[in-house]
PyMOL Python script that loads the backbone (N, CA, C, O; Angstrom):
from pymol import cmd

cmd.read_pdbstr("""\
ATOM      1  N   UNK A   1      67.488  92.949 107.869  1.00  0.00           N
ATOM      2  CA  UNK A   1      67.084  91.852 108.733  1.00  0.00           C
ATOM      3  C   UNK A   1      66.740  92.402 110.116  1.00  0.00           C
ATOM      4  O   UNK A   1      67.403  93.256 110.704  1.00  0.00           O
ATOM      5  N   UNK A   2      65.418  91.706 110.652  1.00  0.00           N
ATOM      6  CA  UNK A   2      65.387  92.513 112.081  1.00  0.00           C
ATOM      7  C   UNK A   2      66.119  91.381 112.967  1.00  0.00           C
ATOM      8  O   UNK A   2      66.671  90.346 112.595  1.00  0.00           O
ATOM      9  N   UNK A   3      65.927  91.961 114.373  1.00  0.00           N
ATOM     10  CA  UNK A   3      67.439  91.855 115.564  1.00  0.00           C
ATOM     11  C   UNK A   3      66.504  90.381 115.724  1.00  0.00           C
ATOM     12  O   UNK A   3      67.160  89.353 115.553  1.00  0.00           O
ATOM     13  N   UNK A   4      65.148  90.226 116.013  1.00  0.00           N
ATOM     14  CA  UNK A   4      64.711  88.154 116.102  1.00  0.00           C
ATOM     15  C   UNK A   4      65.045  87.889 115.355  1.00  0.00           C
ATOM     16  O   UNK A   4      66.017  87.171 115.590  1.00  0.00           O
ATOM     17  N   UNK A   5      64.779  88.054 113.827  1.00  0.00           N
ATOM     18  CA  UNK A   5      65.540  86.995 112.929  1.00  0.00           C
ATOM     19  C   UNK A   5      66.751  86.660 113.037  1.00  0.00           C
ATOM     20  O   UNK A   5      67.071  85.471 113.004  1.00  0.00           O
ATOM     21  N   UNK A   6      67.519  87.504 113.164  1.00  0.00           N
ATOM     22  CA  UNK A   6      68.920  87.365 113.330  1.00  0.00           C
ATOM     23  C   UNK A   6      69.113  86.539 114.295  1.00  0.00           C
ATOM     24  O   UNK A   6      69.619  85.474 113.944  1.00  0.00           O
ATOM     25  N   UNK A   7      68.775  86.714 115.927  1.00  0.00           N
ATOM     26  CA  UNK A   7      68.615  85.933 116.910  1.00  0.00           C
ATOM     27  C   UNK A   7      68.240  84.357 116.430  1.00  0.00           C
ATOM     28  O   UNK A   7      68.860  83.296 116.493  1.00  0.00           O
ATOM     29  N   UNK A   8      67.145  84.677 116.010  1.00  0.00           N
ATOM     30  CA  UNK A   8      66.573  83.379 116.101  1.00  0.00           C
ATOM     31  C   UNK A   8      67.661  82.057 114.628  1.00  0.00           C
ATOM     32  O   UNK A   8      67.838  80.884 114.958  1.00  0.00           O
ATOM     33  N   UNK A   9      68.291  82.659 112.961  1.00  0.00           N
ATOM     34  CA  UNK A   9      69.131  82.373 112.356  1.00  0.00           C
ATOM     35  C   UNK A   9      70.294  82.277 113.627  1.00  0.00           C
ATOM     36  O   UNK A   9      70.517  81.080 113.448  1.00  0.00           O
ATOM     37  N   UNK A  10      70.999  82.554 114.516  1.00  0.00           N
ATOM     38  CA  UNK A  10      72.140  82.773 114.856  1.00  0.00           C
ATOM     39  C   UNK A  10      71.796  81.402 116.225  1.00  0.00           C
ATOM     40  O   UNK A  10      72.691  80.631 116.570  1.00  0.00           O
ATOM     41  N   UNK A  11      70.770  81.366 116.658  1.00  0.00           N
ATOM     42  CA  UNK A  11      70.426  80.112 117.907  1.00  0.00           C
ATOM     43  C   UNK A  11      70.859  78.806 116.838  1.00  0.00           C
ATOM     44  O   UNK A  11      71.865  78.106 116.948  1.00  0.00           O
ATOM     45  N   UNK A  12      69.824  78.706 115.813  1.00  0.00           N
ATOM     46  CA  UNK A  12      69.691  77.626 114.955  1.00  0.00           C
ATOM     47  C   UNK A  12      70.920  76.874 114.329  1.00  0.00           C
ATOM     48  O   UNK A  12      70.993  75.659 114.140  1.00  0.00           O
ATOM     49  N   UNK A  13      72.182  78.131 113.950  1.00  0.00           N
ATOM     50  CA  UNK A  13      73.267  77.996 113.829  1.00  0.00           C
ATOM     51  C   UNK A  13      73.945  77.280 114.995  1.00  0.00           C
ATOM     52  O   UNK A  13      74.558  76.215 114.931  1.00  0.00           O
ATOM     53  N   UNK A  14      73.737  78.026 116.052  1.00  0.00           N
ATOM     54  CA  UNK A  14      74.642  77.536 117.686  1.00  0.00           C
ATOM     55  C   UNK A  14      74.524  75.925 117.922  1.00  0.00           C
ATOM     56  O   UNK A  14      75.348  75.051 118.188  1.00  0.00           O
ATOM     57  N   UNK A  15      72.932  75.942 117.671  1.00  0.00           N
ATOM     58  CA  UNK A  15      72.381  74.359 117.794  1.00  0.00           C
ATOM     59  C   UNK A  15      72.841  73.319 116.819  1.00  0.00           C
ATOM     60  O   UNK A  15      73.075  72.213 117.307  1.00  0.00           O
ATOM     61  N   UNK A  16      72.990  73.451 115.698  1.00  0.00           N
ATOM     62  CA  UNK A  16      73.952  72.705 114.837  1.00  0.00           C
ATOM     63  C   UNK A  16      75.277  72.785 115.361  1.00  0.00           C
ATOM     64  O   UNK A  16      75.621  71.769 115.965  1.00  0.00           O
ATOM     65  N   UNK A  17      76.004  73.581 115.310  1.00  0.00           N
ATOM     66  CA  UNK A  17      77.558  73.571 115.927  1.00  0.00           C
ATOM     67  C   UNK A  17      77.958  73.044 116.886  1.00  0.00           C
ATOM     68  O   UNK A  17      79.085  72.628 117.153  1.00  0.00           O
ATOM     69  N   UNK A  18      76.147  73.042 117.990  1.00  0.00           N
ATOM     70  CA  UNK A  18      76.453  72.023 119.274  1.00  0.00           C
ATOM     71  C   UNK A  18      76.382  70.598 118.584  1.00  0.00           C
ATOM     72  O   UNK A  18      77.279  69.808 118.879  1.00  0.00           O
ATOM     73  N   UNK A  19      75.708  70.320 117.970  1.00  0.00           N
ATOM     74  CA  UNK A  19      75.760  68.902 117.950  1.00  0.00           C
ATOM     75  C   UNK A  19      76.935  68.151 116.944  1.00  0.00           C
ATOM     76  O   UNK A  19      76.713  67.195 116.202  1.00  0.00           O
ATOM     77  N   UNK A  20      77.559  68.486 117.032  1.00  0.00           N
ATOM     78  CA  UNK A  20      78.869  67.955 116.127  1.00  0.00           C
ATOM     79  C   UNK A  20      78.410  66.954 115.235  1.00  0.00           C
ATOM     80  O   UNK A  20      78.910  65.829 115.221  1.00  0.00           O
ATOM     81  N   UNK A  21      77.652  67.240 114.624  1.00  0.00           N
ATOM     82  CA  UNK A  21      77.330  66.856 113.642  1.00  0.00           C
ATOM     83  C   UNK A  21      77.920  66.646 111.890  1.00  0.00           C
ATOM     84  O   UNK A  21      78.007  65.806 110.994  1.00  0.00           O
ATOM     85  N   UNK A  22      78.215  68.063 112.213  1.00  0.00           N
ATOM     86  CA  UNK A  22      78.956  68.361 110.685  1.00  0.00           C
ATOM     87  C   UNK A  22      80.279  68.169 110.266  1.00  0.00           C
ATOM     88  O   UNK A  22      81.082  67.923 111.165  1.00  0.00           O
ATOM     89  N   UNK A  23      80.688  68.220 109.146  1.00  0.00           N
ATOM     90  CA  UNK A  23      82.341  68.190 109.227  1.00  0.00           C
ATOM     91  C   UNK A  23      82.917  69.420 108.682  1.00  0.00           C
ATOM     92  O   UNK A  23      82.063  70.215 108.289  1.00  0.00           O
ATOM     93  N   UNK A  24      84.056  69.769 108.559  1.00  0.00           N
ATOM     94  CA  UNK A  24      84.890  70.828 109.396  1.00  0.00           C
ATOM     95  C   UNK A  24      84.947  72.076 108.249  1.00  0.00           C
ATOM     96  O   UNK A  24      85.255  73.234 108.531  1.00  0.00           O
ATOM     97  N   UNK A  25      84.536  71.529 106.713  1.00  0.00           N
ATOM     98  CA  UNK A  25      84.079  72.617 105.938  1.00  0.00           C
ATOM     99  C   UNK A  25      82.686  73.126 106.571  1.00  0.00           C
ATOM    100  O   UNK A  25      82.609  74.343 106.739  1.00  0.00           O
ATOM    101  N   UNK A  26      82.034  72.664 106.789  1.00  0.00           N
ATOM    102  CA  UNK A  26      80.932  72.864 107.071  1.00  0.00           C
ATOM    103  C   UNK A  26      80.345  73.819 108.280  1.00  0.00           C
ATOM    104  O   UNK A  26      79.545  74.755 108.269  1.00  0.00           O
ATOM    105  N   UNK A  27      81.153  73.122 109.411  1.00  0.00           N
ATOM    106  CA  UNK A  27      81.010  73.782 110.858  1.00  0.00           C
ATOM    107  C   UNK A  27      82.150  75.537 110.254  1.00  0.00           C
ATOM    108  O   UNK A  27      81.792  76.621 110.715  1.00  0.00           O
ATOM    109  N   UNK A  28      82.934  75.499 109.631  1.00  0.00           N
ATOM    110  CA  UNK A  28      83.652  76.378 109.499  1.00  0.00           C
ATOM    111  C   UNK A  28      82.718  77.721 109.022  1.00  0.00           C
ATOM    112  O   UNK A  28      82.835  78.866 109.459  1.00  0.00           O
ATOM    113  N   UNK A  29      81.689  77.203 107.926  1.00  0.00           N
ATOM    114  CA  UNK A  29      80.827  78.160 107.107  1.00  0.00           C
ATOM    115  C   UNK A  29      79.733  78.614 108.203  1.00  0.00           C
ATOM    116  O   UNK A  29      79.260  79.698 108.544  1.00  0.00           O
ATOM    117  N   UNK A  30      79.579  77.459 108.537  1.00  0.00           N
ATOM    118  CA  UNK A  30      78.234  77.852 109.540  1.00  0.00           C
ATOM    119  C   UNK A  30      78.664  78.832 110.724  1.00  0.00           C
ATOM    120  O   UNK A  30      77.759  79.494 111.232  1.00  0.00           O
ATOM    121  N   UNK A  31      80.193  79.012 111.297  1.00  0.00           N
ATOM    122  CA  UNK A  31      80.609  79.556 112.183  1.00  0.00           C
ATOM    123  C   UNK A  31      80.910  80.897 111.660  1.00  0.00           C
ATOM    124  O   UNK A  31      80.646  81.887 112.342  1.00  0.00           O
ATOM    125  N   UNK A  32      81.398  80.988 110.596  1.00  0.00           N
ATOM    126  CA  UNK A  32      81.419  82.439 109.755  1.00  0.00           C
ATOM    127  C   UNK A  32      80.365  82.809 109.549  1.00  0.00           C
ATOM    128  O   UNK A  32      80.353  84.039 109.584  1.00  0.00           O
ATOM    129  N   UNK A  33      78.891  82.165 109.227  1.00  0.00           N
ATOM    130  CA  UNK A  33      77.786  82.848 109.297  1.00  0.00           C
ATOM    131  C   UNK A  33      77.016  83.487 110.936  1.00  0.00           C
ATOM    132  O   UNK A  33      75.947  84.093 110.992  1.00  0.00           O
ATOM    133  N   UNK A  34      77.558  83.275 111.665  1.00  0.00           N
ATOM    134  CA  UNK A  34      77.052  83.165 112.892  1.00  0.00           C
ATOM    135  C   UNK A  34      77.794  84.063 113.750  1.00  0.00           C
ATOM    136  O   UNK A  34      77.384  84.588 114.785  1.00  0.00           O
ATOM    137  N   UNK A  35      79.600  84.254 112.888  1.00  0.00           N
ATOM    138  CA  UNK A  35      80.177  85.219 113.114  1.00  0.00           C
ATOM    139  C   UNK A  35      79.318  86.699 112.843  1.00  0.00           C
ATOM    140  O   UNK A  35      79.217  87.717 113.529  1.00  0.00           O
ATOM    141  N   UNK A  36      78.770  86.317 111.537  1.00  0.00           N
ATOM    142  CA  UNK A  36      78.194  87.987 110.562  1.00  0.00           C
ATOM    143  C   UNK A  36      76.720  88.073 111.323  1.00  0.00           C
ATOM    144  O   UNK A  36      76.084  89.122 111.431  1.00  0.00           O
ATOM    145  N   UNK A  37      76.326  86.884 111.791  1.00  0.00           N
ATOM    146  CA  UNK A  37      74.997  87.540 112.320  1.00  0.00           C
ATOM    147  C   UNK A  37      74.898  88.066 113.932  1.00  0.00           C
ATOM    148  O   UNK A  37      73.884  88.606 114.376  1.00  0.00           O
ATOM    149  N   UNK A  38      75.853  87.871 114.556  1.00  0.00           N
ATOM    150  CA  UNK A  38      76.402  88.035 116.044  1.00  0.00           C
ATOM    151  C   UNK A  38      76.876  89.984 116.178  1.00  0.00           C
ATOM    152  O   UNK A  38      76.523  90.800 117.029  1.00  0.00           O
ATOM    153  N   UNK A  39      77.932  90.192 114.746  1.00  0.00           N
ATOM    154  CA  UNK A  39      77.627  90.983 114.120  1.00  0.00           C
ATOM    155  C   UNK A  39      76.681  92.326 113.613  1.00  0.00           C
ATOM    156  O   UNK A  39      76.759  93.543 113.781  1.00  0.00           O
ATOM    157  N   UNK A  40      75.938  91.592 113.046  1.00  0.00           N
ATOM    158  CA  UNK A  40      74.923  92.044 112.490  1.00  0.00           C
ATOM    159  C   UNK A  40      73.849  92.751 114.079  1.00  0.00           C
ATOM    160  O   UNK A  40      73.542  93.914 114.344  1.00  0.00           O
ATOM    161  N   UNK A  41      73.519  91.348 114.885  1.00  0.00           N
ATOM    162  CA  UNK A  41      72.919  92.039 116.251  1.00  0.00           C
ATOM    163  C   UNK A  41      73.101  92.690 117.022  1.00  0.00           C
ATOM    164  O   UNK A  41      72.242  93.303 117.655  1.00  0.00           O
ATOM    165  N   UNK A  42      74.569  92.740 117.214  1.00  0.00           N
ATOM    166  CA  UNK A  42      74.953  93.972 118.001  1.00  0.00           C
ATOM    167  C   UNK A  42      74.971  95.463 117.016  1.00  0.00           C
ATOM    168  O   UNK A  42      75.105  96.593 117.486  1.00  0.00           O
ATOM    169  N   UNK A  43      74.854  95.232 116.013  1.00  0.00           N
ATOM    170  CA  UNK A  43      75.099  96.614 115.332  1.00  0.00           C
ATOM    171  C   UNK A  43      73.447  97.077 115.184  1.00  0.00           C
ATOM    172  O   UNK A  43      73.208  98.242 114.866  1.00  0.00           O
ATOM    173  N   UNK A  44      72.444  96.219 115.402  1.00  0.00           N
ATOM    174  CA  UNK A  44      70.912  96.733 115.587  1.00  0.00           C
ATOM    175  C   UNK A  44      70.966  96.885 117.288  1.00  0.00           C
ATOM    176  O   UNK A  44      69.976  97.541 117.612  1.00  0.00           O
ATOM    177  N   UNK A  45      71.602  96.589 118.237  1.00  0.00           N
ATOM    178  CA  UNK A  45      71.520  96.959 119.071  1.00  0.00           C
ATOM    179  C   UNK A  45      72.255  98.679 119.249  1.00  0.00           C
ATOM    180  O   UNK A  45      71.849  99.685 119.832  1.00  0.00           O
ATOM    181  N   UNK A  46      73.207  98.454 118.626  1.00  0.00           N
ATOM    182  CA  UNK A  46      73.692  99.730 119.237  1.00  0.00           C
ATOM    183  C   UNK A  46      72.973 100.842 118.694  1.00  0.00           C
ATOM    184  O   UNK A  46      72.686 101.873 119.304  1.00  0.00           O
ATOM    185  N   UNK A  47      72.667 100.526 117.353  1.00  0.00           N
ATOM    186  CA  UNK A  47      71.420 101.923 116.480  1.00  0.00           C
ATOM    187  C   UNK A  47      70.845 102.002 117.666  1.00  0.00           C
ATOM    188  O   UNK A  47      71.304 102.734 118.542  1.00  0.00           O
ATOM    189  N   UNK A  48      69.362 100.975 117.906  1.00  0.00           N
ATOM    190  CA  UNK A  48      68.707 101.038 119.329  1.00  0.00           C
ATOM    191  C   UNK A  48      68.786 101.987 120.152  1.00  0.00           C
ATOM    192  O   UNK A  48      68.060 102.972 120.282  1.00  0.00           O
ATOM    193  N   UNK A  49      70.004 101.557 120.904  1.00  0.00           N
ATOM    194  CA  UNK A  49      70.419 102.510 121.928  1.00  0.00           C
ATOM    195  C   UNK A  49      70.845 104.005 121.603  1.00  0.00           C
ATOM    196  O   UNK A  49      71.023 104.751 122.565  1.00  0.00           O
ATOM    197  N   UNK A  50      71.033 104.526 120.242  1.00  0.00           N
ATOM    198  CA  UNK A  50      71.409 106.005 119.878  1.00  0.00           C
ATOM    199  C   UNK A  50      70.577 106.403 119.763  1.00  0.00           C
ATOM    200  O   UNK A  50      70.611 107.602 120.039  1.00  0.00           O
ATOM    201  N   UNK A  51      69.153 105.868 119.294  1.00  0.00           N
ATOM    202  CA  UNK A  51      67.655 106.565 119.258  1.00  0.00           C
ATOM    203  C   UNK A  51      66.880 106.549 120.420  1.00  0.00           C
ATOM    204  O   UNK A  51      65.921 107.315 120.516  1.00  0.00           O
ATOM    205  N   UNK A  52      67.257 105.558 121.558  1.00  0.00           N
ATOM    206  CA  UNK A  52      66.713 105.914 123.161  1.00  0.00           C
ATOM    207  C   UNK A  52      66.884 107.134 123.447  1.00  0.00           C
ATOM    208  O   UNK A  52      67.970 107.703 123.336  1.00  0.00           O
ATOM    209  N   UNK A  53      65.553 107.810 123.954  1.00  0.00           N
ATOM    210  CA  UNK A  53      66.084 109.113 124.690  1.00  0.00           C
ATOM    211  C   UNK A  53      65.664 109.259 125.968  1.00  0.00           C
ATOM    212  O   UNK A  53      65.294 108.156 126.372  1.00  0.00           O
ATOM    213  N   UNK A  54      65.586 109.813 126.518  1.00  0.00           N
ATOM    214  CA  UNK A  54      64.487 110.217 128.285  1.00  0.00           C
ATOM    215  C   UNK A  54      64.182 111.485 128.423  1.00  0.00           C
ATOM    216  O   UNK A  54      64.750 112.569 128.290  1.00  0.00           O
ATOM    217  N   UNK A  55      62.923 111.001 128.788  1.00  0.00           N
ATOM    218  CA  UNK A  55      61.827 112.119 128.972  1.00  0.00           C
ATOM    219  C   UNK A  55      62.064 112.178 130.337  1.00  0.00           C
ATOM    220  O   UNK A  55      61.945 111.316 131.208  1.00  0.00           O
ATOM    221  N   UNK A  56      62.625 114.006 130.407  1.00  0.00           N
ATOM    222  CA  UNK A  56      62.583 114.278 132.139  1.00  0.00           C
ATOM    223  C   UNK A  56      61.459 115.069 132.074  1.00  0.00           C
ATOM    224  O   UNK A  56      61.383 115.782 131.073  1.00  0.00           O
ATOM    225  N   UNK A  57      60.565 115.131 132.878  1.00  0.00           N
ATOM    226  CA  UNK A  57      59.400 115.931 133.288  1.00  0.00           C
ATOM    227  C   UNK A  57      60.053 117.019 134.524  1.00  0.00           C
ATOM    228  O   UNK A  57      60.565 116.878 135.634  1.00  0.00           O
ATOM    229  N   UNK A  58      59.690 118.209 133.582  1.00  0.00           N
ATOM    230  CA  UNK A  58      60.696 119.573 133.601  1.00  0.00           C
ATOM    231  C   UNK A  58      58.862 120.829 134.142  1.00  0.00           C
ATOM    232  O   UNK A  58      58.262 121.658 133.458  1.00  0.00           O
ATOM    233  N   UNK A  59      58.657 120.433 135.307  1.00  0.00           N
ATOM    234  CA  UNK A  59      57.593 121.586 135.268  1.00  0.00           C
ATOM    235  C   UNK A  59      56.305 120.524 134.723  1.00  0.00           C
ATOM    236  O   UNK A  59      56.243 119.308 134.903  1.00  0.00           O
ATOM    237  N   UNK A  60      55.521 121.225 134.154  1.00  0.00           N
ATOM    238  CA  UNK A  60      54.740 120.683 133.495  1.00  0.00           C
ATOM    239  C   UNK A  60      54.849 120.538 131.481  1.00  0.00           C
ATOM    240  O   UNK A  60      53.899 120.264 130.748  1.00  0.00           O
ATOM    241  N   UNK A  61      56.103 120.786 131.100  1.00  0.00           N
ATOM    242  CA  UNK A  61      56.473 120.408 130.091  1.00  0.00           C
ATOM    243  C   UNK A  61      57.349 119.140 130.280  1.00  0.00           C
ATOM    244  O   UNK A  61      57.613 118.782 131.428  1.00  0.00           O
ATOM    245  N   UNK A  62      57.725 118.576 129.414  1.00  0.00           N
ATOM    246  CA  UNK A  62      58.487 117.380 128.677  1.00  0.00           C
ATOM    247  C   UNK A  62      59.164 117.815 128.191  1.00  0.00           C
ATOM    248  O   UNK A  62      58.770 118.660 127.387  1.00  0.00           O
ATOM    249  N   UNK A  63      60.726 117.568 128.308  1.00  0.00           N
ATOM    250  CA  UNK A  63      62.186 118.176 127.655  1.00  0.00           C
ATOM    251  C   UNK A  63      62.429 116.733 127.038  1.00  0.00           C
ATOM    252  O   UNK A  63      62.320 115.778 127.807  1.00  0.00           O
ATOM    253  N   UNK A  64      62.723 116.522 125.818  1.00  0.00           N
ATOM    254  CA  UNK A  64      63.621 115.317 125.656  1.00  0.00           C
ATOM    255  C   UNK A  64      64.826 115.680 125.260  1.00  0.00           C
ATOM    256  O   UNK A  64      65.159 116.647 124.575  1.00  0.00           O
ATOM    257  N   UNK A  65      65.741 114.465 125.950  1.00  0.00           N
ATOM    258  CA  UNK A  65      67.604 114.423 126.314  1.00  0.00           C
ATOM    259  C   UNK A  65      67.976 113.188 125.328  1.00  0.00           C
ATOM    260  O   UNK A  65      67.296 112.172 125.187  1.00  0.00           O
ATOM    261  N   UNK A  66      68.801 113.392 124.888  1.00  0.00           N
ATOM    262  CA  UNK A  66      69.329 111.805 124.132  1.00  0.00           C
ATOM    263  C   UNK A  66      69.962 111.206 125.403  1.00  0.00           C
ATOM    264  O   UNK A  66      70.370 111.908 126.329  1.00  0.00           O
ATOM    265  N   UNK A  67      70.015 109.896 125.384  1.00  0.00           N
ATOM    266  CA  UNK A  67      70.645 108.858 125.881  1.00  0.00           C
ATOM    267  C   UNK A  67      71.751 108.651 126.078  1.00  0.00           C
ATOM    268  O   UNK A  67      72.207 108.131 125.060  1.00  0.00           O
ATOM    269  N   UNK A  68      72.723 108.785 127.048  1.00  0.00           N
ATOM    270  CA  UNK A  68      74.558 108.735 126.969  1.00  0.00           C
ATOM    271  C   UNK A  68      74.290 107.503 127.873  1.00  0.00           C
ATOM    272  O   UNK A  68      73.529 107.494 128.840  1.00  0.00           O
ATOM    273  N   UNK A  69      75.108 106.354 127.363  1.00  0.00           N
ATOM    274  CA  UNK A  69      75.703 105.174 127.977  1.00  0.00           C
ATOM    275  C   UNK A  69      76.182 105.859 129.123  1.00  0.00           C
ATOM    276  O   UNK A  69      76.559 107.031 129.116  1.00  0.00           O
ATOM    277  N   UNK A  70      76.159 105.029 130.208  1.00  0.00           N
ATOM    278  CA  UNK A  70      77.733 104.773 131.090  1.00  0.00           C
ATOM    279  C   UNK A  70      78.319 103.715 130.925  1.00  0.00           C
ATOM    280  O   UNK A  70      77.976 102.600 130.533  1.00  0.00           O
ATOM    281  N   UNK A  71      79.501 104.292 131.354  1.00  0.00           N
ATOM    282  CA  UNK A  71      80.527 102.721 131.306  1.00  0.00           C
ATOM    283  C   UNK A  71      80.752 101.970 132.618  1.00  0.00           C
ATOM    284  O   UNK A  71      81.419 100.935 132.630  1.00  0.00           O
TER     285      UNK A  71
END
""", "prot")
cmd.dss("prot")
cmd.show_as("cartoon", "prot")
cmd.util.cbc("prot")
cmd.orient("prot")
């Protein structure tokens, strides 16, 4: 699944749950799905960020560095 779908499944979810609509089997499933896709987006985010790298311009060559977070 890519990281919009997920987004966009995981809004659609939020928006039902806002409207109290449902009853409590229901809101329960939909909240466990929304759990796995909340989930699911941060774990395409963090891949993301391990394949970012930066290009320092070293001279007139290009060195590429992987990406270290800060905290």
């Amino acid at each position: 699944m890519k990281f919009e779908e997920a987004m966009q499944n995981l809004e659609k979810i939020a928006l039902e749950l806002e409207k109290g609509d449902l009853d409590l089997d229901t809101s329960m499933e939909k909240f466990e799905q929304g759990m796995k896709l909340s989930k699911e987006c941060n774990k395409i985010l963090e891949e993301a960020e391990k394949k970012i790298t930066i290009l320092i311009k070293n001279g007139d060559e290009l060195e590429e560095e992987d990406f270290v977070a800060k905290d």
